[in-house]
N, C-alpha and C positions, 0 to 999 in steps of 0.2 A: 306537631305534637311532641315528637323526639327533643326536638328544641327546647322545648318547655315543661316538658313532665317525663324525658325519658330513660334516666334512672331509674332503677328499679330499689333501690337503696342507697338513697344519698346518706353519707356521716353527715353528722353536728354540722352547720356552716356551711356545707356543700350545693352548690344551687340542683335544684330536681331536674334539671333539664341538661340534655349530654352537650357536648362539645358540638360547633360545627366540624370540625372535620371530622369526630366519631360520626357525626349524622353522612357525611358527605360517603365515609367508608361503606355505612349502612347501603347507603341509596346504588353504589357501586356495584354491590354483590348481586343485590336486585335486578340492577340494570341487565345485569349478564346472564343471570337466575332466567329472568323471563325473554331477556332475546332469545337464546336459547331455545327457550318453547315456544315462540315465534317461528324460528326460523324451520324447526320438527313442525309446524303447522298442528301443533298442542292447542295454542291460542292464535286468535284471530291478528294481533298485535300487541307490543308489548305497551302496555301503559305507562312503565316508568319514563318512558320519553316524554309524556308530558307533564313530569314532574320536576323543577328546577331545583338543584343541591344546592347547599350553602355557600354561601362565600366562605372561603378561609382569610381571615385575616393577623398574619403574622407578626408577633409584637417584633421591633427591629432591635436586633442585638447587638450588646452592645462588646465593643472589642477593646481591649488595653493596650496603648500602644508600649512601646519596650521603655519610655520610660517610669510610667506609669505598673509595669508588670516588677519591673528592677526597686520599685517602692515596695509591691507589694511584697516581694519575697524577701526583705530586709524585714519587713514587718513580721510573718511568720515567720520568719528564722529565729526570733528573739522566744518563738514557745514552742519547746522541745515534743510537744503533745502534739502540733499541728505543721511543722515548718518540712518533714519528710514527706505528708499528706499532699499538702499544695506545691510544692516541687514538684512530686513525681506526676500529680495533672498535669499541671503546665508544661511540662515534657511528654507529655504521652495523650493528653486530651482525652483520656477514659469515660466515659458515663459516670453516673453519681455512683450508681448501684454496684457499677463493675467496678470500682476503683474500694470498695469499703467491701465487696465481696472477695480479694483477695488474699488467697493461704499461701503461707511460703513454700509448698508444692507446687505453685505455677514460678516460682522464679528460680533462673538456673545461673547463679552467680558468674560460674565457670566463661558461658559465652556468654551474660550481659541481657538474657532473652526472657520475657515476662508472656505466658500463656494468659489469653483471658478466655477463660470456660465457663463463667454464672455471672449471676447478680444477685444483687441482695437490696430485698423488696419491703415497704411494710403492710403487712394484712390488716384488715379491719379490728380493730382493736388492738393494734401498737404492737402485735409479735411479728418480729421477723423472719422471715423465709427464705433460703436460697432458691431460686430459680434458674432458668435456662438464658443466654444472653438474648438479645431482641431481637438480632435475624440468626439466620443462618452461618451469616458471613461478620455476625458478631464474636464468633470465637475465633480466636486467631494469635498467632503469635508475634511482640513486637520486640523489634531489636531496641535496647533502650539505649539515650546518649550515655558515654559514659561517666557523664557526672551521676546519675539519678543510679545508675548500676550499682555505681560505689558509696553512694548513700546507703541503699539497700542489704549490701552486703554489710557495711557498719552496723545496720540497725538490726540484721539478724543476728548479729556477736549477743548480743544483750537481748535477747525477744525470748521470751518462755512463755510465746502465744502461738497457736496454730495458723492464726490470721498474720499477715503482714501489718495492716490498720485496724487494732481492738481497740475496744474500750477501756478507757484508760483503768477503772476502777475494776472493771471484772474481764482481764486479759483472755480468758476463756473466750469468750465472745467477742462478735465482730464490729464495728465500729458502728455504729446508727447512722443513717442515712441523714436522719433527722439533725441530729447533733453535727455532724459536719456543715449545714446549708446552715444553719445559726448561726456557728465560727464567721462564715462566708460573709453572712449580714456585719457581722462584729468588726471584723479584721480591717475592710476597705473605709469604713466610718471613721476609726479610728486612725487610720494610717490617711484621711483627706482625699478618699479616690472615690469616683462615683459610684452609686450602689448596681451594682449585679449582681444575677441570677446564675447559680452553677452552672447549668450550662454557657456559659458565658466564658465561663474557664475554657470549653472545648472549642467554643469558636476564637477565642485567642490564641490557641495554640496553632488552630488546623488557618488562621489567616498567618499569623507568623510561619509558618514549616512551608505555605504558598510561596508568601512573599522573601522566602530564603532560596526558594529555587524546586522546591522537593513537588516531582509532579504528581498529578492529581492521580494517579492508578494507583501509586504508591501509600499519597495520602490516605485514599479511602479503605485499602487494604488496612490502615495503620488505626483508623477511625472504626472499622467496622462498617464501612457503608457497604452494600449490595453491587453497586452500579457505581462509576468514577464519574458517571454524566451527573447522578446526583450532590456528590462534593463540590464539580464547576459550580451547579445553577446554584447551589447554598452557598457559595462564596463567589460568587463573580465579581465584588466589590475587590477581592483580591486577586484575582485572576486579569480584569483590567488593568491593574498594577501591571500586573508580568507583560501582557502586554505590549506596554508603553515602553516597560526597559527591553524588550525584545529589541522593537524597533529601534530604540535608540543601541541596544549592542551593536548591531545589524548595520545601523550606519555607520559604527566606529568603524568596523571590521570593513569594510566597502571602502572605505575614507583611504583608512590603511592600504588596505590593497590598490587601487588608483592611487593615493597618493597626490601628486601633481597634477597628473592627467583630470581625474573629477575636477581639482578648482579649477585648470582651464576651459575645458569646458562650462563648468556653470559659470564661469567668465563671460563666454563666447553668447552661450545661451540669455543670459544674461540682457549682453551689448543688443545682439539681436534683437530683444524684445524692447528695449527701448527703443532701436531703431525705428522699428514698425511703429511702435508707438508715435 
């Protein structure tokens, strides 16, 4: 029923029925709601164990490899309105909301260091709201590279907006959520690169910053994720990468150290096994 009708006010176009993993959330809380009174001998047993939650099924994202990302920010580099906008993602992997909720109060020029403390949401009916970030461990402070720092600092010489990203027509006000994810559709069309979805910016970021070396504690401190076990299993695609080169540094360094000794031996071992053979 959730599945199918369970909105309670769907917008224009919005199907009435909630998400599987809103439902899967639902069925969660249940689950625990009534063990609970199971296990106090409240109820006889809990029933939602005989209820199966949804599948979640996750569209697969998509990632830009570096040269494809080196298209696209020649692309916005060419409009002054959007090219300091998708830099500073690409560099920092912000959420949509946290990245257009930013006032030049969270950036401290001096060290380089960018506070994210809100988001910025749109309510029913198109007005914007600041809120709180998504977890806990969504606020947090990132050390930025410092290419994207000294963007920033440029771009505050000339800003007579309280926001770091307004709108361009009414500086007073913070950039629309809405209107940046449009850019997004526009930009990659136009520049010949596959179409993505905003978040697609952050999984490129947080798969490059992997496959540079940057470990996963770190990452997810830098992502705002909760847990560092949840950045591996959301990127394992890039983590087997590391991997592979592990092993293969691993053998350079062994190689190096033996030296001659490893190839006589795998010489030896080698001759051996054909022998038997």
């Amino acid at each position: 029923t959730l599945l199918e009708r369970g909105r309670l006010n769907p917008r224009p176009g919005q199907s009435p029925g909630l998400s599987p993993a809103t439902v899967r959330g639902i069925h969660a809380a249940l689950h625990q709601a009534l063990q609970a009174a199971a296990d106090q001998c409240l109820i006889p047993n809990n029933p939602a164990k005989q209820v199966d939650s949804p599948k979640i099924t996750h569209k697969p994202m998509k990632i830009l490899n570096e040269a494809q990302v080196n298209i696209f920010l020649e692309a916005t580099d060419r409009d002054p309105i959007w090219r300091d906008f998708f830099y500073t993602e690409l560099t920092t992997g912000l959420r949509l909301g946290e990245i257009c909720g930013l006032m030049w109060s969270d950036f401290d020029g001096r060290k380089g260091i960018l506070s994210v403390t809100r988001t910025l949401r749109k309510e029913k009916g198109g007005r914007l709201v600041v809120g709180d970030t998504k977890t806990y461990a969504g606020t947090r402070k990132i050390l930025l590279p410092s290419s994207t720092a000294k963007r920033l600092i440029g771009r505050k010489k000339h800003s007579c907006s309280p926001w770091i990203f307004h709108n361009p027509l009414r500086p007073e006000t913070p950039l629309n959520p809405g209107a940046a994810y449009h850019q997004l559709k526009k930009t990659p069309k136009e520049a010949g690169l596959p179409d993505i979805r905003f978040h697609d910016l952050r999984h490129t970021f947080a798969t490059q910053a992997l496959a540079s070396g940057v470990d996963a504690k770190t990452l997810s401190g830098i992502l705002g994720h909760t847990k560092a076990s949840f950045t591996l299993d959301t990127y394992t695609h890039a983590t087997g990468d590391m991997h592979r080169n592990a092993a293969e540094i691993v053998g350079n360094v062994v190689t190096e150290w033996l030296g001659d000794e490893l190839t006589l031996w795998q010489s030896e071992g080698n001759g051996a096994t054909a022998a038997s053979t």
